[in-house]
C-alpha positions in Angstrom: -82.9 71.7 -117.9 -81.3 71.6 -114.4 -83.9 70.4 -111.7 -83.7 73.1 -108.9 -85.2 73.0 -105.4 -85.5 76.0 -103.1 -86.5 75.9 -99.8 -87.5 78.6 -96.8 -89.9 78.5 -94.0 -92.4 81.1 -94.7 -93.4 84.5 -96.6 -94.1 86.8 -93.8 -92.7 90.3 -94.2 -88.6 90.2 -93.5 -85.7 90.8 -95.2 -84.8 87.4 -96.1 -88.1 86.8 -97.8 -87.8 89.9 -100.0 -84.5 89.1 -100.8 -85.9 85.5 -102.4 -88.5 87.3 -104.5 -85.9 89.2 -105.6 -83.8 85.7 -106.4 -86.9 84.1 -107.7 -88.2 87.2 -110.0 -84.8 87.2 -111.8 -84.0 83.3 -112.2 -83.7 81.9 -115.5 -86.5 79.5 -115.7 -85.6 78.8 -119.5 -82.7 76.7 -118.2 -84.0 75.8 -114.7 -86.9 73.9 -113.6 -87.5 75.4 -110.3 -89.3 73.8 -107.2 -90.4 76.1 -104.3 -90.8 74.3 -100.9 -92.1 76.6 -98.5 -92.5 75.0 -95.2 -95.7 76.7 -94.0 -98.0 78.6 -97.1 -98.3 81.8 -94.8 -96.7 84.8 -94.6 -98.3 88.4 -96.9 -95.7 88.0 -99.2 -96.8 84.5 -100.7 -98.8 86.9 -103.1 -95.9 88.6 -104.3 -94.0 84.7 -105.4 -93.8 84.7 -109.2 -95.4 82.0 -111.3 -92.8 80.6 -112.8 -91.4 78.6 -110.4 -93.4 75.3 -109.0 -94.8 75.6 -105.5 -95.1 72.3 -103.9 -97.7 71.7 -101.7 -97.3 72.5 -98.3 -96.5 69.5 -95.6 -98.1 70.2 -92.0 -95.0 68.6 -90.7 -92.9 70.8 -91.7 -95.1 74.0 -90.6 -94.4 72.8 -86.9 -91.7 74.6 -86.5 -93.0 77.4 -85.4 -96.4 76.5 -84.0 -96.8 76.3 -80.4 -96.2 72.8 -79.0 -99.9 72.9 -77.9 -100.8 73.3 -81.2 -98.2 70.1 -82.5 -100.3 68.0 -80.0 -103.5 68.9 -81.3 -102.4 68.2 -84.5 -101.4 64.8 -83.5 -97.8 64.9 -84.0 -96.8 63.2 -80.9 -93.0 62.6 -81.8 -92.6 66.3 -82.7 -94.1 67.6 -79.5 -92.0 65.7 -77.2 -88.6 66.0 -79.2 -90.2 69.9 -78.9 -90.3 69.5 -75.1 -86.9 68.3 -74.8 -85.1 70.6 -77.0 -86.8 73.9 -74.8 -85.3 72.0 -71.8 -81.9 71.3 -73.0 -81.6 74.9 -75.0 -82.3 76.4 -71.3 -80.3 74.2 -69.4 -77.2 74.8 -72.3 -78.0 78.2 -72.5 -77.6 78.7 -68.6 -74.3 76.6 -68.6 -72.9 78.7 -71.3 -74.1 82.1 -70.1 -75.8 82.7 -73.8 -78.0 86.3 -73.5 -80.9 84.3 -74.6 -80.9 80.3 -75.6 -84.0 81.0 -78.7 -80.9 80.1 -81.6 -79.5 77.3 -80.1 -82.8 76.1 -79.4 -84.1 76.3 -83.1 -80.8 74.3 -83.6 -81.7 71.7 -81.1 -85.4 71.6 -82.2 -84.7 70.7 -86.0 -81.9 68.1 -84.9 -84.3 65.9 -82.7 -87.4 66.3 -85.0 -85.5 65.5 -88.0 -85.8 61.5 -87.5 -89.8 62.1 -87.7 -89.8 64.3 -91.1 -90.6 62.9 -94.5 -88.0 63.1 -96.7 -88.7 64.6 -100.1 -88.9 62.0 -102.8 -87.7 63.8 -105.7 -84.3 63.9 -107.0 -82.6 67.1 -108.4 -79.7 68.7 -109.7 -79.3 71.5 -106.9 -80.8 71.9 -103.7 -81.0 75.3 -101.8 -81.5 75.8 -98.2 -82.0 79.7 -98.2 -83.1 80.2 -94.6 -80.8 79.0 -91.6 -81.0 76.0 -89.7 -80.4 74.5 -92.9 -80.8 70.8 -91.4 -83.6 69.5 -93.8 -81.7 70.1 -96.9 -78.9 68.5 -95.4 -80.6 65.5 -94.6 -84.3 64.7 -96.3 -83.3 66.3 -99.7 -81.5 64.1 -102.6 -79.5 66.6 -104.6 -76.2 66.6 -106.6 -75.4 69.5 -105.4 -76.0 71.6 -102.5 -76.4 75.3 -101.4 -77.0 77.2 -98.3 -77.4 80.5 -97.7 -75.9 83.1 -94.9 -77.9 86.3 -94.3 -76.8 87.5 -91.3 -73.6 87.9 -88.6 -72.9 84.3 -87.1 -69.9 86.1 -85.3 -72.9 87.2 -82.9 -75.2 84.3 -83.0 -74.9 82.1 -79.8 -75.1 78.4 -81.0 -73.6 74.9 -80.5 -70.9 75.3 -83.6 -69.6 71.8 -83.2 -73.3 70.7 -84.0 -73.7 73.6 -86.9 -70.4 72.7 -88.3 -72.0 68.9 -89.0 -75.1 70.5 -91.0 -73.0 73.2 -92.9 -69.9 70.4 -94.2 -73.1 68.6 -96.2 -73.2 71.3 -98.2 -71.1 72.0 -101.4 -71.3 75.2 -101.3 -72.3 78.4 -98.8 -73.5 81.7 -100.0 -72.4 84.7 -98.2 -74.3 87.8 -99.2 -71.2 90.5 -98.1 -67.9 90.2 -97.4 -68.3 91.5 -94.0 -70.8 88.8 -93.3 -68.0 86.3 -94.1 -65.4 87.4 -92.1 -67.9 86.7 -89.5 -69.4 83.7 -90.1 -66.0 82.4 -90.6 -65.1 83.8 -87.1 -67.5 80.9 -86.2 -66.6 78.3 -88.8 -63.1 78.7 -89.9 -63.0 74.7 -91.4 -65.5 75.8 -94.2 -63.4 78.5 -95.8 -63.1 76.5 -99.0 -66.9 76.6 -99.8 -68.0 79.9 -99.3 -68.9 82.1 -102.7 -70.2 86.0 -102.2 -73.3 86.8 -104.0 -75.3 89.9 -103.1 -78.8 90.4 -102.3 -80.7 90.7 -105.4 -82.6 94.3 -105.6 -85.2 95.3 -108.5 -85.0 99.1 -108.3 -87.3 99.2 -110.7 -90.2 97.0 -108.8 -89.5 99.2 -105.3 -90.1 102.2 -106.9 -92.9 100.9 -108.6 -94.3 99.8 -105.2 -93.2 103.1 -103.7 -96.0 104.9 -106.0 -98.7 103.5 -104.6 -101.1 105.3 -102.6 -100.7 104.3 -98.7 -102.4 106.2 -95.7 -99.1 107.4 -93.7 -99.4 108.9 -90.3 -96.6 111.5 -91.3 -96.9 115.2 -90.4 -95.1 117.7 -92.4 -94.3 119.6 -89.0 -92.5 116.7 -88.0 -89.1 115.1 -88.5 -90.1 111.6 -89.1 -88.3 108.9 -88.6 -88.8 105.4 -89.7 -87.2 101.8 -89.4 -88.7 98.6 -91.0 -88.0 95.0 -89.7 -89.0 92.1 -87.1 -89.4 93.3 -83.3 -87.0 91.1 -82.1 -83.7 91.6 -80.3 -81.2 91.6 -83.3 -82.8 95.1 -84.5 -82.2 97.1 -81.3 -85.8 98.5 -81.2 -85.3 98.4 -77.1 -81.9 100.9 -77.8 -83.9 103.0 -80.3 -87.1 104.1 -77.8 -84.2 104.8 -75.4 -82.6 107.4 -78.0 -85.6 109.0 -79.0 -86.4 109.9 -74.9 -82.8 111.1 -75.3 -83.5 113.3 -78.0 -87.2 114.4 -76.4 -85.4 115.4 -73.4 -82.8 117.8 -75.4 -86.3 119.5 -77.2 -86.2 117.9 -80.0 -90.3 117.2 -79.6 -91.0 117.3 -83.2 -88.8 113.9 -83.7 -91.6 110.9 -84.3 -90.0 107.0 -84.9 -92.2 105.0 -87.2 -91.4 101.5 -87.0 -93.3 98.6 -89.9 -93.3 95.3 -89.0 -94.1 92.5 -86.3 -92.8 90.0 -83.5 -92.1 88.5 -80.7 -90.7 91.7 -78.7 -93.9 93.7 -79.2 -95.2 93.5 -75.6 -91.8 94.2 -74.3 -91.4 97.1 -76.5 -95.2 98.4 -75.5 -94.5 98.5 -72.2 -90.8 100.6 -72.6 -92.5 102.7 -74.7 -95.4 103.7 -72.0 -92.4 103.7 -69.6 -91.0 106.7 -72.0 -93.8 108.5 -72.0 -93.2 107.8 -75.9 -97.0 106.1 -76.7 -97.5 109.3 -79.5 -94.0 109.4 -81.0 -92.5 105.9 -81.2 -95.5 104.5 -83.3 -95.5 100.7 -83.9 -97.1 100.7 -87.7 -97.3 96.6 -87.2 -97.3 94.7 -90.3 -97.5 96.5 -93.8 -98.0 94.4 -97.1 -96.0 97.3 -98.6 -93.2 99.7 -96.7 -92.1 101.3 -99.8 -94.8 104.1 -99.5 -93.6 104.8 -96.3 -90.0 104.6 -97.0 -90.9 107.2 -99.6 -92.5 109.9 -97.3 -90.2 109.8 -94.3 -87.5 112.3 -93.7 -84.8 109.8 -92.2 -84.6 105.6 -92.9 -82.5 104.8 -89.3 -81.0 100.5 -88.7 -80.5 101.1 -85.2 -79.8 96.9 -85.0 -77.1 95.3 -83.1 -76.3 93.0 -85.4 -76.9 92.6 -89.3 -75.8 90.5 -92.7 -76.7 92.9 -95.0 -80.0 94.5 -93.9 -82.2 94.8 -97.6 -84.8 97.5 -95.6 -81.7 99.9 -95.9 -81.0 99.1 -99.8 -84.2 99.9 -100.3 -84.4 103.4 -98.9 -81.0 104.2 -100.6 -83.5 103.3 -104.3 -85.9 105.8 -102.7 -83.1 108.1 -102.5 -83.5 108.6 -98.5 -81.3 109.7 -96.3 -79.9 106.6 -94.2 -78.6 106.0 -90.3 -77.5 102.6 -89.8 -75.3 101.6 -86.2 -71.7 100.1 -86.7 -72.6 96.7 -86.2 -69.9 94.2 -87.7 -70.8 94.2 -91.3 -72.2 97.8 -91.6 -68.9 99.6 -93.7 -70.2 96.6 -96.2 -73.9 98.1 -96.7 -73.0 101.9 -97.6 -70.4 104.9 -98.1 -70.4 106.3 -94.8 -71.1 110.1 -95.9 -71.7 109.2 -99.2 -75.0 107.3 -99.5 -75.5 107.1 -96.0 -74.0 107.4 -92.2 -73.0 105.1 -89.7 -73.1 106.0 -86.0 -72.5 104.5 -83.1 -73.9 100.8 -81.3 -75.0 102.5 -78.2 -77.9 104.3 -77.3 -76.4 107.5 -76.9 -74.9 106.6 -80.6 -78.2 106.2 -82.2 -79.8 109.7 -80.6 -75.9 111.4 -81.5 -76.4 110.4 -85.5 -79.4 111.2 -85.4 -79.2 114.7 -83.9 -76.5 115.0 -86.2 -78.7 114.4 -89.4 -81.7 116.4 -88.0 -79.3 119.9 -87.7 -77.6 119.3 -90.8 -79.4 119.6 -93.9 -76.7 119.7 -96.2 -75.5 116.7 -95.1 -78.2 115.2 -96.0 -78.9 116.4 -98.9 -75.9 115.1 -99.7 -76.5 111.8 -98.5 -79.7 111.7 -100.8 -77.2 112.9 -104.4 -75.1 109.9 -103.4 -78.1 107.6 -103.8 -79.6 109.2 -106.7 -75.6 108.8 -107.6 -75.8 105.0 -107.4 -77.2 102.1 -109.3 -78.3 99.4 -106.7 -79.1 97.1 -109.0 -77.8 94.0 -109.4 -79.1 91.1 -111.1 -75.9 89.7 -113.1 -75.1 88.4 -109.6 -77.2 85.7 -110.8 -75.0 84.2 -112.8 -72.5 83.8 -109.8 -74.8 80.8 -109.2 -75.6 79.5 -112.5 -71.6 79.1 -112.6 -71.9 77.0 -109.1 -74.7 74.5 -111.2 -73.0 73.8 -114.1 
């Protein structure tokens, strides 16, 4: 049997962590011994890991990463705190020099470069290793593996980072996993030296298990008077929450009243996006569902799934409402012709403000369009767990 180690930082409710239960729930565990390292043991998804695979134990070094640095200091892990200390000052100072919209990558990168000389490495040996969450320093560095994979789920092309340093991390690495085509073109944009190791492989999806999840019963705030709207995903910048409150006091202002945005999930940007939501007027229709331990219920009920992001691998949230045969909005961020059939399974609109509350419009006064939208999902099969064996192939 091939000895196989996985690693990723956490299970809290995302895309990238749904997309490894999806890996995990399909692996071949008669061939693979499978270790799981997850950094910190928290997240509401840890529940939802299968058994199969081993979970080591968790390594309060490792959960550092995104604990406070007062909290690193209680904890006694002097080293880590200052090499913390110095990577916020140097991201900022870079950051500033480089006139990046905001330093927070570059100072993950910097972070997990200066702490790595105080991090255990892992003592076991293994066939293949997989970094599945980006930075993918640790892998590179404290893991002993004959071979090794990283994983890409998102548009580098937009990602404001030292590449020289990034470059370093990803040549350790046998192999690179790109989950579109579109999110290769951009990462190679970024990294055109590592051409020779990427390998697509899509997202794994269990229609089956979503629409299972979909069935059960969930309180929804959803009014049957209303056209309900609904987006699922971090609060954070990448996912244009800021752009979508604007678009709904758009569409408010035209009369359209009876519009309410949904939004599941959690982050950083909530206070921000409080406070632009009161400065709306908004605090009764943009309604901020915070974390759900299952969207699918709500995915279900609504009458439009919208991805008003900026920038996006291949977002799974929208995969998943195309199962639940919804109709879909997503913006024309870099890689979006790659995640649907634009007027087929769903429709892509404009990266602007005005874009978002445009398609939208558009989808509210045309009902055969979306009915039409919702027979090319119940057209497709989104399944796709024979991509699978795209890696097996990489192993042996």
């Amino acid at each position: 049997m091939k000895k196989v180690l996985i690693t990723s930082f956490d299970m809290e409710i995302g895309g990238v962590e749904r997309s490894l239960i999806g890996l995990l729930s399909h692996f071949n565990y008669t061939d693979h011994e499978v270790d799981l390292l997850i950094y910190s043991h928290t997240g509401d998804f840890m529940t939802l890991l299968p058994s199969e695979p081993h979970l080591l134990p968790e390594n309060p070094q490792y959960k550092t990463f995104r604990q406070g640095i007062k909290e690193v200091l209680l904890n006694r892990y002097f080293s880590l705190a200052v090499a913390r200390l110095y990577a916020n000052f140097a991201a900022k100072r870079y950051g500033r020099k480089h006139q990046f919209k905001e330093s927070g990558i570059y100072q993950m990168q910097l972070i997990w470069e200066k702490c790595l000389p105080f991090l255990k490495p892992v003592e076991k040996e293994y066939d293949v290793a997989i970094s599945y969450l980006w930075p993918h320093y640790f892998v590179a560095t404290k893991v002993k593996a004959k071979t090794k994979i990283a994983w890409i789920h998102t548009d580098y092309s937009t990602m404001e980072t030292d590449v020289e340093m990034d470059t370093k991390v990803w040549s350790q690495y046998d192999y690179i996993i790109s989950i579109s085509n579109h999110v290769t073109k951009s990462f190679l944009k970024q990294y055109p030296t590592l051409s020779n190791k990427i390998i697509m492989i899509e997202n794994i999806i269990s229609p089956s298990f979503i629409q299972a999840m979909s069935l059960e019963e969930a309180s929804l705030p959803f009014y049957q008077n209303n056209f309900n709207l609904l987006s699922v995903g971090r609060l954070c910048y990448p996912k244009g929450y800021d752009h979508a409150i604007k678009a709904l006091r758009i569409l408010h202002d035209k009369g359209y009243t009876n519009i309410k945005w949904y939004v599941v999930g959690y982050g950083g940007d909530e206070p921000m996006l409080r406070e632009l939501i009161a400065e709306n007027g908004l605090e009764d229709s943009f309604i901020l569902l915070g974390k759900q331990m299952n969207p699918y219920p709500y995915i279900k009920a609504c009458d439009l799934y919208v991805q008003p992001s900026r920038y996006e691998g291949k977002a799974v949230t929208v995969t998943e409402a195309q199962i639940l045969h919804k109709p879909v909005l997503i913006t024309n961020y870099e890689t979006a012709k790659s995640q649907l059939k634009d007027g087929f399974d769903g429709w892509i609109t404009e990266k602007s403000i005005e874009g978002i509350a445009q398609g939208i419009e558009k989808l509210y006064l045309d009902v055969p369009l979306r009915e039409t939208l919702v027979k090319g999902c119940e057209q497709t099969n989104y399944g796709n767990a024979d991509e699978l064996e795209k890696l097996y192939a990489l192993f042996r």
